[in-house]
C-alpha positions in Angstrom: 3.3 75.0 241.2 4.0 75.4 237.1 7.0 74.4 235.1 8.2 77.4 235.7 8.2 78.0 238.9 10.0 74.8 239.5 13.0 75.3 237.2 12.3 77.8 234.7 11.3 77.8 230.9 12.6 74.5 229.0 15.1 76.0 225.6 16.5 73.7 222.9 19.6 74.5 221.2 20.8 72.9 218.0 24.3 72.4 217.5 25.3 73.5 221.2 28.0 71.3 221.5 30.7 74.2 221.2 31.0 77.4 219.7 28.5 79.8 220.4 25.7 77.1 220.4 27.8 76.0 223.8 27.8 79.5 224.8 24.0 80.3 224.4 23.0 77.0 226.6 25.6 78.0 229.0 23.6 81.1 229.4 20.2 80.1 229.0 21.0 78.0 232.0 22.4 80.7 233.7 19.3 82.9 233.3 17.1 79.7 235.0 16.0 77.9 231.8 16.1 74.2 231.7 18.6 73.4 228.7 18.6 70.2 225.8 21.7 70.6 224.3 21.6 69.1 221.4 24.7 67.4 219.1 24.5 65.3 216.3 28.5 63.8 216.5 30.4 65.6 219.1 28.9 63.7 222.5 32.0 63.9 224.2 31.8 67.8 224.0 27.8 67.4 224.6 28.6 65.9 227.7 31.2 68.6 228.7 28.5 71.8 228.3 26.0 69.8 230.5 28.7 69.1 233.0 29.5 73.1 233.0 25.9 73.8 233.1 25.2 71.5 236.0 28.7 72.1 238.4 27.1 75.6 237.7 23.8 74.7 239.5 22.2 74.9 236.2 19.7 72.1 234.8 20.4 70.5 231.1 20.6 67.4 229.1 21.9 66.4 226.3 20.2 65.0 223.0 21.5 63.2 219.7 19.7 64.1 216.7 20.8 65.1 212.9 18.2 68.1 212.6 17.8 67.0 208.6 16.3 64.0 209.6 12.5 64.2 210.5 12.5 61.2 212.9 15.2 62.0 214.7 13.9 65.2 215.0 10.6 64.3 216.7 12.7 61.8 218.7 14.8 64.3 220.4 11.3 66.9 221.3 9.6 64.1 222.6 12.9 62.8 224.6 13.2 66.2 225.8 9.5 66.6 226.4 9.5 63.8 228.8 12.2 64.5 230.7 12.4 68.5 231.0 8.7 69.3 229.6 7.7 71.0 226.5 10.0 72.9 224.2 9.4 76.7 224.9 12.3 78.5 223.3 14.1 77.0 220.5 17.9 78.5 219.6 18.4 76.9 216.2 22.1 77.1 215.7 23.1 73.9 214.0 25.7 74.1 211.5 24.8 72.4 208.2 27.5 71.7 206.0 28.3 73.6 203.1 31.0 74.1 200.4 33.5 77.3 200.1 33.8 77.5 196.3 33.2 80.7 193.6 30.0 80.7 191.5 32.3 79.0 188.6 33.1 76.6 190.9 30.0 75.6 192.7 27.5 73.0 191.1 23.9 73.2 191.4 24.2 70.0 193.5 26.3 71.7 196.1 24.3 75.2 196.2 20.8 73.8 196.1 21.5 70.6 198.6 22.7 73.4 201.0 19.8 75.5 200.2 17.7 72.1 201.0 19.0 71.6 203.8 19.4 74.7 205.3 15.5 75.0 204.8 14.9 71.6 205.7 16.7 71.3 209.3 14.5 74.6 210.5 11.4 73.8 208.8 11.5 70.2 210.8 12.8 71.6 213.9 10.0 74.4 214.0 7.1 71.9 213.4 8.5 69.4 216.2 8.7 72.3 218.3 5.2 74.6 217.7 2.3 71.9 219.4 4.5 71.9 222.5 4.8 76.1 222.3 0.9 75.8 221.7 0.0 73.6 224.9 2.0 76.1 226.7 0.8 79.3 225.4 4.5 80.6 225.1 7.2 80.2 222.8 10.3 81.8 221.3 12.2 81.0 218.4 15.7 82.3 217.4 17.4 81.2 214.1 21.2 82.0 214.2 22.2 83.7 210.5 25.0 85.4 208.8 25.8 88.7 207.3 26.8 87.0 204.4 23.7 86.7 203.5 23.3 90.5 203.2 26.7 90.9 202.1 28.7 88.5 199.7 31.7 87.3 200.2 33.9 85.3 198.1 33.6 81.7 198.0 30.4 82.3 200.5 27.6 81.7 198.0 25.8 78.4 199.3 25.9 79.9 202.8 24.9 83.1 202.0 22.4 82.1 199.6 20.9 79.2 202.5 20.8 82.2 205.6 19.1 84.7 203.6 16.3 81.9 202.9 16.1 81.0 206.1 15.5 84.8 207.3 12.9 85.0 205.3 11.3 81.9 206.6 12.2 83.4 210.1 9.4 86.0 208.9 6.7 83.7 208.2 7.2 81.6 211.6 7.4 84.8 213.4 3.9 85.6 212.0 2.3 81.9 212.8 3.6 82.2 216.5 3.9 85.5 216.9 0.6 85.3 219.4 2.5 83.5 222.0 4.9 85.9 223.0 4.8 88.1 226.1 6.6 90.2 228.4 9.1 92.8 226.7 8.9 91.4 223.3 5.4 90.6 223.2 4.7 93.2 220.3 8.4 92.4 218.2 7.7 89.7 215.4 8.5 89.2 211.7 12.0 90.5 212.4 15.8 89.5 212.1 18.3 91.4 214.4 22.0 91.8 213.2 24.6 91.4 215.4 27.5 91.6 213.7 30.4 93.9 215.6 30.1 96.6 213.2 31.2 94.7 210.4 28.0 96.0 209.0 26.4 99.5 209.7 23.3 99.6 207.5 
């Protein structure tokens, strides 16, 4: 009997302590995947989507880890590798902090270090995550962005600026993974999907 079979494809979502993060384990779980919810502060509210998730008949776990820090990083896949099994879809939803000024206002410190670490958190999270995808011949990858990166907004520059990067990495990972895929989406890669509520109609 496979992974699968006994409790359905293991997902990892960053930031899922509340917000939609919460929301997309919640549903993962309720669509039969085996959830790491990930949190790099907020345990207490960690704790409370697992408890939804398992009161729900769902399976999940929390995990610690700051996603800008490479060994924690590799920590929290291998934690979650030993007691779920590989990482096979990855939700990367993780908030990174950022500034809310006008580009008078904002240093190059405070754009470029969100930049950085925008880049940094998915680049480190992807590579943890890939050899696992790779033993298992599957693997999705979603990174949560912004219209702001398509449309400015003021005060919104380092987060606009950070998302639009990070779609374009979204591109390139698509491309080196893109092989894995199957069922419905097997032939969709190198793409971003808006959803956005109208708020944008091109």
């Amino acid at each position: 009997m496979t992974d699968v079979q006994r409790g359905g494809r293991v997902a990892l979502v960053t930031g899922a302590s509340r917000g939609i993060g919460a929301a997309t384990a919640r549903l993962l779980a309720a669509r039969g995947m085996r959830v790491a919810v990930n949190y790099r502060s907020s345990r207490e509210e960690a704790d409370d989507v697992v408890a939804s998730i398992t009161a729900a008949g769902g399976q999940a776990m929390a995990v610690r880890a700051d996603v800008r820090d490479q060994t924690a990083v590799l920590g929290m896949v291998e934690q979650i590798r030993a007691a779920l099994g590989d990482v096979e879809v990855l939700v990367h939803n993780a908030l990174i902090p950022y500034v809310v000024k006008s580009f008078d206002e904002i240093t190059w410190d405070e754009l470029g270090g969100k930049l950085e670490e925008e880049m940094r958190s998915a680049f480190l999270i992807t590579k943890a995550v890939v050899p696992g995808m790779t033993r298992r011949g599957y693997g999705r990858i979603v990174y949560l962005g912004t219209v702001l990166s398509r449309q400015p907004r003021a005060g919104m520059i380092a987060l606009g600026i950070s998302k639009a990067a990070l779609s374009q990495f979204a591109r390139y990972v698509a491309r080196a993974v893109a092989f894995y895929a199957g069922d419905d989406s097997g032939f969709i890669t190198g793409t971003t999907a808006p959803v956005n509520g109208g708020l944008a109609m091109d």
